[in-house]
C-alpha positions in Angstrom: -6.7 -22.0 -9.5 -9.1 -19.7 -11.7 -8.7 -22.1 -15.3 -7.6 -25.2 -15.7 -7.6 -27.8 -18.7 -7.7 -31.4 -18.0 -6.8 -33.8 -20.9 -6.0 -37.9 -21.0 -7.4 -40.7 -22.3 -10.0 -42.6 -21.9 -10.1 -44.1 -18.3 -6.9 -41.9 -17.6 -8.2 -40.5 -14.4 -8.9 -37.2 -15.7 -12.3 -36.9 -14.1 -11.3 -38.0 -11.0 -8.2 -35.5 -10.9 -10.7 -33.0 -11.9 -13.5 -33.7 -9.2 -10.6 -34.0 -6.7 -9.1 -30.2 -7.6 -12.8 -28.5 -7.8 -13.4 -30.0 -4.6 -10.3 -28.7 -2.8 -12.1 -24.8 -3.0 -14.6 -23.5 -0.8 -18.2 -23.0 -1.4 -20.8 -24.5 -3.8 -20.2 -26.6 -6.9 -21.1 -27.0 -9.5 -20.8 -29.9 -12.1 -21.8 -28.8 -15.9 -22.3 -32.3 -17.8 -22.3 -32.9 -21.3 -23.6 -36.6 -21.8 -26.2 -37.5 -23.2 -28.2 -41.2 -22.1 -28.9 -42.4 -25.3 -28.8 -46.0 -24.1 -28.5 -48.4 -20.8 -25.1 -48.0 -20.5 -24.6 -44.2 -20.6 -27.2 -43.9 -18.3 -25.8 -46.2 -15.9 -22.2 -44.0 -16.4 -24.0 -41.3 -15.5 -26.0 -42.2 -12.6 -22.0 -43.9 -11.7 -21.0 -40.0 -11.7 -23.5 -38.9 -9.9 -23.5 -41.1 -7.0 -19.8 -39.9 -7.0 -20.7 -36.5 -5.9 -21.6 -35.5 -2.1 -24.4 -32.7 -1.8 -22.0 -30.2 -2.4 -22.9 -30.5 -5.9 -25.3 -29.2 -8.1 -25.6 -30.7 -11.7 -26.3 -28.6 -14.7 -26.7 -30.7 -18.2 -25.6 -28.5 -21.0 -25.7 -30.5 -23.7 -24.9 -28.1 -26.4 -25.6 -24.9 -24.8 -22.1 -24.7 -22.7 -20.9 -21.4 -23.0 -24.1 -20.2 -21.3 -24.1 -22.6 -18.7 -20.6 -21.9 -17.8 -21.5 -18.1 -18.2 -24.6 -18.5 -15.6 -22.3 -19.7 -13.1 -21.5 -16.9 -10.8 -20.9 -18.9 -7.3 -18.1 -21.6 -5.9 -16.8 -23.8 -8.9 -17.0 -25.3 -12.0 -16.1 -28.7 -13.5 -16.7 -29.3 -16.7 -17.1 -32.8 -17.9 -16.4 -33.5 -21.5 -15.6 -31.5 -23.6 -15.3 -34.4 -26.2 -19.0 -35.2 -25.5 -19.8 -32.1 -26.0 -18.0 -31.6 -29.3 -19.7 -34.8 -30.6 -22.6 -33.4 -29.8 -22.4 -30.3 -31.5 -21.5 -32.2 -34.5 -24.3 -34.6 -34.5 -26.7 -31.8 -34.2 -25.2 -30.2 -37.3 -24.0 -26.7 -35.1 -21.0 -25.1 -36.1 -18.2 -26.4 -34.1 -16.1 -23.3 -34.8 -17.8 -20.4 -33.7 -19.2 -22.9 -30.7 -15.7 -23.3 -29.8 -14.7 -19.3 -29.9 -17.9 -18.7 -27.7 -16.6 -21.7 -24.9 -13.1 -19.8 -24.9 -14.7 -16.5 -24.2 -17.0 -18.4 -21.7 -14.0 -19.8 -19.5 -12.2 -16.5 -20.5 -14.3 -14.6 -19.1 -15.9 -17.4 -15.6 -15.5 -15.6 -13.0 -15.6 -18.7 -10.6 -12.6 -21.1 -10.7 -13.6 -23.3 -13.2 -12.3 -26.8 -14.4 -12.4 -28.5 -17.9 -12.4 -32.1 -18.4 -11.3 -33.3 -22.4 -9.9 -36.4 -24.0 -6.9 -36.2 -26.3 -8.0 -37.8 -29.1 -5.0 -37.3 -31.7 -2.4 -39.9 -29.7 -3.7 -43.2 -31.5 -4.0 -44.1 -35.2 -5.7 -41.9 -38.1 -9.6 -42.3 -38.2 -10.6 -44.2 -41.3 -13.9 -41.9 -42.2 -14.3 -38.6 -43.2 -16.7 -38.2 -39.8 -13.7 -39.0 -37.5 -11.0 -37.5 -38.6 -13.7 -34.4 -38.7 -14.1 -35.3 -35.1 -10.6 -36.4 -34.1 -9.6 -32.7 -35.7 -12.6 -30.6 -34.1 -11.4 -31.6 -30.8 -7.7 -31.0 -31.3 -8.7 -27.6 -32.5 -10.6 -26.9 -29.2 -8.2 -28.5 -26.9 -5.3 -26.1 -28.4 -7.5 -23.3 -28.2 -8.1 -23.7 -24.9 -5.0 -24.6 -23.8 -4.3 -21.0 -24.6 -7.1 -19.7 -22.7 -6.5 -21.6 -19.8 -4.2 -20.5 -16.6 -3.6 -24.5 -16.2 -2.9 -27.6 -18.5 -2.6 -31.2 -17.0 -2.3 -34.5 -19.0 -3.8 -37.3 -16.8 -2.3 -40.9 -18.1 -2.6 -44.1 -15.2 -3.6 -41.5 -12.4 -0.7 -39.6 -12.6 -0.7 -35.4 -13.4 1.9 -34.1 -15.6 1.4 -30.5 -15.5 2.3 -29.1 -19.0 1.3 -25.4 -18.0 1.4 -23.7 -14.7 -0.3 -20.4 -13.2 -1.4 -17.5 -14.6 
């Protein structure tokens, strides 16, 4: 595995699938998280996530600032978890979602660890009823497409199950 795209809903099993592949390699690992605690309950996710992971890990939060996270990682493996966070994020903060987008495909493009990226699809349920997310709902599309292209892998994750919509490089 060098790239590989994970997408599924919410509660899909995405992130365990992802965890699971990453730690199948040899070597250090390394989990790049997105989340941000902004109350009780995302804390308590995250601390859920954490306690997930054996010492083999080592956790890098990133926010906003991916691309160089995922660039700075030059040993074992990457996993990546979310992109959708992190594209909420970005919008939030006012960045431009675009040109952050083009520099996370040239990231994983050029990652020269395996590396592993976690996303929800967001376009499978109803049209957003604000301006902010459809913005949102489209942003990540865009990204997900884009890396889809970038990627050596693509797996949709729905009840558990992978369905591998593209395979090697």
């Amino acid at each position: 595995m060098n790239s590989l795209l994970i997408l599924g809903g919410a509660r899909s099993g995405k992130s365990r699938y992802g965890q699971a592949r990453i730690e199948s390699l040899a070597g250090p690992l390394t989990y790049i998280a997105t989340a941000q605690a902004f109350d009780a309950e995302m804390a308590d996710r995250i601390a859920q996530h954490q306690a997930d992971r054996g010492p083999r890990w080592r956790t890098v939060e990133a926010p906003l600032d991916l691309p160089e996270a995922i660039a700075a990682a030059q040993h074992g493996a990457v996993l990546v978890d979310c992109l959708t966070l992190w594209m909420s994020n970005l919008i939030l903060a006012e960045w431009d979602y675009d040109a952050a987008g083009e520099a996370l495909c040239a990231a994983v493009a050029d990652c020269r660890v395996p590396i592993a990226l976690i996303a929800n699809e967001v376009g499978l349920g109803i049209v957003p009823d604000n301006a902010l997310a459809r913005r949102f709902r489209d942003a990540a599309g865009w990204l997900n497409q884009r890396l889809a292209k970038t990627v050596d892998e693509v797996v949709f994750v729905a009840a558990g199950l992978p369905l591998f919509l593209k395979s090697g490089a």
